[in-house]
Structures are given as C-alpha cells and as structure tokens.
N, C-alpha and C positions, 0 to 999 in steps of 0.2 A: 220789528226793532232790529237794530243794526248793530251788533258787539264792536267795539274799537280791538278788541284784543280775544284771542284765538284761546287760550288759557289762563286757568287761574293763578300760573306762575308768571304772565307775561304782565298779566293787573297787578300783581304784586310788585313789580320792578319798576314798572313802568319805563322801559327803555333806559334804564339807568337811572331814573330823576325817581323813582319809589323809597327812596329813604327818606331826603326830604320831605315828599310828599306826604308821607304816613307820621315822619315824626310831626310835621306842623301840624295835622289832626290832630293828633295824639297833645300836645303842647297846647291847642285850642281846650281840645276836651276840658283838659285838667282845669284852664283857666275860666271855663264858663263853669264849670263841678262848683271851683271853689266859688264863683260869685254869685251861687244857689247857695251852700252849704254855708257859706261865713256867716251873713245874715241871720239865719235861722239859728245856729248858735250864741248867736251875740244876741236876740231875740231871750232866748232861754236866763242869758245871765241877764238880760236888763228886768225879767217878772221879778228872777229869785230877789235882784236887790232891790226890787219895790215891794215885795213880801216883807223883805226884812226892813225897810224903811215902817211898813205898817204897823210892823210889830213893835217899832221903838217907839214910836207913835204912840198909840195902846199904853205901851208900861207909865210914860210920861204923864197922861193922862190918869191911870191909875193910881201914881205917886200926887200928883196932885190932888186928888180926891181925899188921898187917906191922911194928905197934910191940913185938908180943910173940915 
C-alpha cells in the first residue's frame, strides 16, 4: 500500500484544500447524526402521546360505565 502523504501533518492540510475537506466531513457527520437521532426522538414522543391518548380512552370509558 502506497501513502499519498509522507506525514500526519501533510493529511491533515492537504496541500491547502484540509479545511474544506475536514469541515464538509465534519458538516456531513452532523447531518447524517441528526437523521439517525431526530427520528428516534420523535419515535419516543409519538408512544408517550399514544400512552396518553390510551389513557383518555380508559377514563372515558370508565365515566361511561359509572353513568350507566
């Protein structure tokens, strides 16, 4: 295997163009992070408010029992 670059400072610059480079990684990163992590939170609030949909559910049901 064949290194393009002689040191870990020369990978890091990349002839000048390592800023770019590293921040659009960095700027991808973030944006694939968040379209793992949104979901899975918005996941979490859509149980809690079928929990509590269930729960109004229930009382309604209850109230109607104890009025018949």
């Amino acid at each position: 295997m064949i290194l393009q670059f002689d040191s870990l400072n020369q990978f890091m610059t990349m002839d000048g163009h390592g800023v770019y480079v590293w921040s659009a990684l960095i700027v991808s990163g973030l944006f694939l992070a968040g379209l793992v992590i949104n979901p899975l939170l918005r996941q979490r609030d859509v149980m809690l408010e079928i929990a509590r949909d269930q729960d109004r559910e229930k009382q309604r049901e209850a109230s109607k029992r104890e009025k018949n």
